[in-house]
N, C-alpha and C positions, 0 to 999 in steps of 0.2 A: 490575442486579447491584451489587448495597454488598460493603463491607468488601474484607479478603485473601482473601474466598473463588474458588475457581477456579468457569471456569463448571461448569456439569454438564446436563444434558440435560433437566433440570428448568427451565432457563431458553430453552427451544427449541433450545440449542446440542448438539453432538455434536462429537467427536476425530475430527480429518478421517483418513481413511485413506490408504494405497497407491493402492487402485482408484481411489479420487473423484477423484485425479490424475492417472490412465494415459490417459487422452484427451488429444488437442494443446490447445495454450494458450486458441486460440479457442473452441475450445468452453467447457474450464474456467474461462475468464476470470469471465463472468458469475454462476458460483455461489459466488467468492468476495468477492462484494458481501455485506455485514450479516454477515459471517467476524468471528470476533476473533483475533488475536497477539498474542500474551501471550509478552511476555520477562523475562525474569530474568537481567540483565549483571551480574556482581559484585556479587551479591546482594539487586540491587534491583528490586523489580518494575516495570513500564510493561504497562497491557492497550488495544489500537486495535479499534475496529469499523472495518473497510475500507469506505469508500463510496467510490471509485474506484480502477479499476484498466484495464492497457494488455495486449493479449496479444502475445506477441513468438513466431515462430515460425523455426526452424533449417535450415540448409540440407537439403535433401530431406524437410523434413516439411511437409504436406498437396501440396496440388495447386499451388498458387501460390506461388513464393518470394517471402520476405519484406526487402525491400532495406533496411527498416530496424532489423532484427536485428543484435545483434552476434553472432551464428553466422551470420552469411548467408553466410561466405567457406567454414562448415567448423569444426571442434576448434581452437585456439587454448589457449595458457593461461590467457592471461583469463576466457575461456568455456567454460573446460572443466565447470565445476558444473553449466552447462546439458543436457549431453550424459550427466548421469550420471541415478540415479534419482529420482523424484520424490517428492517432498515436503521433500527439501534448499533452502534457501535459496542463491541465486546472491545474495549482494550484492558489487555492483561500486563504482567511483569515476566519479563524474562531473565532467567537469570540472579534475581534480583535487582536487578537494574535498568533496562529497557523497557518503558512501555509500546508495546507494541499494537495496531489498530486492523481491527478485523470488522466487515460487515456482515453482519447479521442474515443470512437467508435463512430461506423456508418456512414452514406454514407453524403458527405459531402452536410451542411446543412440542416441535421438532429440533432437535437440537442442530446447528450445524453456522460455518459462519467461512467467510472468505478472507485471508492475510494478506494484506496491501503491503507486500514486498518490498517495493521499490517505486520511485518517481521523481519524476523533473519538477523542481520548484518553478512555476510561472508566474509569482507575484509574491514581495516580500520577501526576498532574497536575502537582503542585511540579517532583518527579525529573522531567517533560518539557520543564517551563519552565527549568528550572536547564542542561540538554542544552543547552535551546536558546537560550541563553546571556540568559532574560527575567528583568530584574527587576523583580518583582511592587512595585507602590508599597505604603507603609505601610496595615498592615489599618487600618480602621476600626472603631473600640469595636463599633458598635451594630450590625454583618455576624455572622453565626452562623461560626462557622468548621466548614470539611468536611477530615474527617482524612484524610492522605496518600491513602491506598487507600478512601475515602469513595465515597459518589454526587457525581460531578460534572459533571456536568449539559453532556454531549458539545455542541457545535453549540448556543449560545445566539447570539441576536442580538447586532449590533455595539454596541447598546444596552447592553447589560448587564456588572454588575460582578458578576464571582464571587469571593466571599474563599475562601483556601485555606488550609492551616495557616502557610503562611510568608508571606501579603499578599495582594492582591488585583490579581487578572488581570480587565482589560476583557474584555468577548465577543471582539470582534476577536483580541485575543490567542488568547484560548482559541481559536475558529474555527482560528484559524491556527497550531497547534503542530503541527499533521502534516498541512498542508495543500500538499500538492505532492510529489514523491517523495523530494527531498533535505532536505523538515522530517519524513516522515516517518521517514526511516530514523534519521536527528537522535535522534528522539524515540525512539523503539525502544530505541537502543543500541547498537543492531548496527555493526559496522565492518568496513571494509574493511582490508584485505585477513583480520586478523584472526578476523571471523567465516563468510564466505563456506565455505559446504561445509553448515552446521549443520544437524542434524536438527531441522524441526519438527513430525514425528512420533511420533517416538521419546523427547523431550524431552532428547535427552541431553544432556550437558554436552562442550561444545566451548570452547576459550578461556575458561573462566572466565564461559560463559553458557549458559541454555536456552533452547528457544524450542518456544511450539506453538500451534499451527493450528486454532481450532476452529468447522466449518460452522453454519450456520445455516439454519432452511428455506429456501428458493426465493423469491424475490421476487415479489408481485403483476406489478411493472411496472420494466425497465430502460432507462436511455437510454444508446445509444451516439451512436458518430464517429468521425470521424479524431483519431489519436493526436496530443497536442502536444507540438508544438517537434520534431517527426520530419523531418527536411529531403526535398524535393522529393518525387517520387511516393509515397513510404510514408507522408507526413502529409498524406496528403487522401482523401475518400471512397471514393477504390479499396481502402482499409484502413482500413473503419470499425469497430477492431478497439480502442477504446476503450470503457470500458463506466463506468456511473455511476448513484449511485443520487438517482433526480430532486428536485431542491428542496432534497435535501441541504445546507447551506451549509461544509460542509466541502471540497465537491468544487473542485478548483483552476479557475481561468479559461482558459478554449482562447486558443489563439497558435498562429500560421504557423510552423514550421520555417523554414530559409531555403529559398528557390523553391517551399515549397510552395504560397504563396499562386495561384503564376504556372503552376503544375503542375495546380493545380485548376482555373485557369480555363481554358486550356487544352483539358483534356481536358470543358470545360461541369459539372463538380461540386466546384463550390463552396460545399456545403454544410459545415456544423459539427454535425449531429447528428439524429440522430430520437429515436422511442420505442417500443424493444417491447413486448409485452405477451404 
């Protein structure tokens, strides 16, 4: 996809619906792999193809509770975006300082929502370098330069230089401009407490931003695991509820929670990952 054009269905893409999202997180988790989000904050664009994401599930929703949810105790106001209808964004704060962007599944008033992990910026490159606070070194004469909303070339090796209308960003960089949940949301725009609630459905405008959601077919082949950085039993194979699309190089590095490590070995599954198909 080049230029300002949105996707359209001509590019295998489609407007996610209501339905696509009324199943719990775990299920939905993995068909918003090769998804784009396309925001529009104060009138600038950013579009992400999602190659990784975490499914997080609410108290009473499926069979198993999920000890590393933030609904696992119940409605809260933190969590209340989780508990409402789907296709709303829950973005929360981590840490204090990262907001981070979840979509919303399941039927409304269930609680439950999926962590957009990781992803390739495909349009809007600069506007995600500038978010996240990179400064591109002086372009070189003899680099073509690619215009703001251009083709830019998602997930290049750590090799590589890509010039952009305002300098040149190394691979690494680029690789890494939405590479984890809290460069993701960086890169988006999205904020906390500010955007939390937003339809990326409906596109409508919420705080002085849009946002929307659009699927993509099904993937040949997905790899999951245990969620990272989820502390003790919810970050290890008992909740291999992380999903990822393989070889990807935008997809973040797995890490132990605290005790997960000891949680895992423990219980004999210390594994970090398989491959569906």
């Amino acid at each position: 996809m080049t230029g300002t054009r949105l996707p359209s269905v001509g590019d295998g893409l489609r407007p996610a619906r209501r339905e696509d999202l009324l199943a719990l997180p775990l299920e939905v988790a993995p068909r918003l792999l090769g998804a784009r989000l396309r925001t529009i904050v104060d009138g600038a664009a950013v579009q992400l193809r999602i190659t990784e994401v975490e499914a997080y599930h609410g108290k009473g929703a499926g069979p198993v509770p999920d000890p590393g949810s933030h609904a696992r105790m119940g409605r809260t106001a933190r969590n209340a975006t989780m508990w409402g209808e789907p296709g709303h964004l829950y973005v929360y704060l981590s840490h204090g300082i990262h907001s981070c962007v979840n979509v919303v599944c399941g039927p409304d008033g269930v609680a439950g929502g999926v962590l957009l992990r990781a992803g390739a910026v495909e349009l809007g490159v600069d506007l995600a370098a500038e978010r996240r606070g990179i400064r591109p070194a002086a372009q070189p004469a003899a680099r073509p330069v690619v215009s703001r909303f251009g083709s830019e070339r998602p997930g290049a090796s750590t090799s590589d230089r890509v010039s952009t209308e305002f300098g040149t960003l190394s691979g690494r960089e680029l690789r890494d401009l939405a590479r984890g949940p809290g460069r993701f949301g960086q890169a988006s725009g999205l904020r906390h407490p500010r955007h939390d609630g937003i339809d990326a459905l409906t596109g409508a405008e919420w705080e002085g931003a849009r946002a929307e959601l659009w699927l993509a077919d099904p993937l040949a082949e997905v790899a999951s695991g245990p969620r990272v950085g989820v502390a003790g039993h919810a970050g290890t194979d008992a909740f291999p509820w992380r999903f990822w699309i393989p070889g990807d190089p935008t997809v973040s590095p797995f890490r132990w929670g605290r005790g997960a490590a000891e949680a895992a070995a423990a219980a004999d599954t210390p594994g970090v990952g398989s491959v569906l198909k």
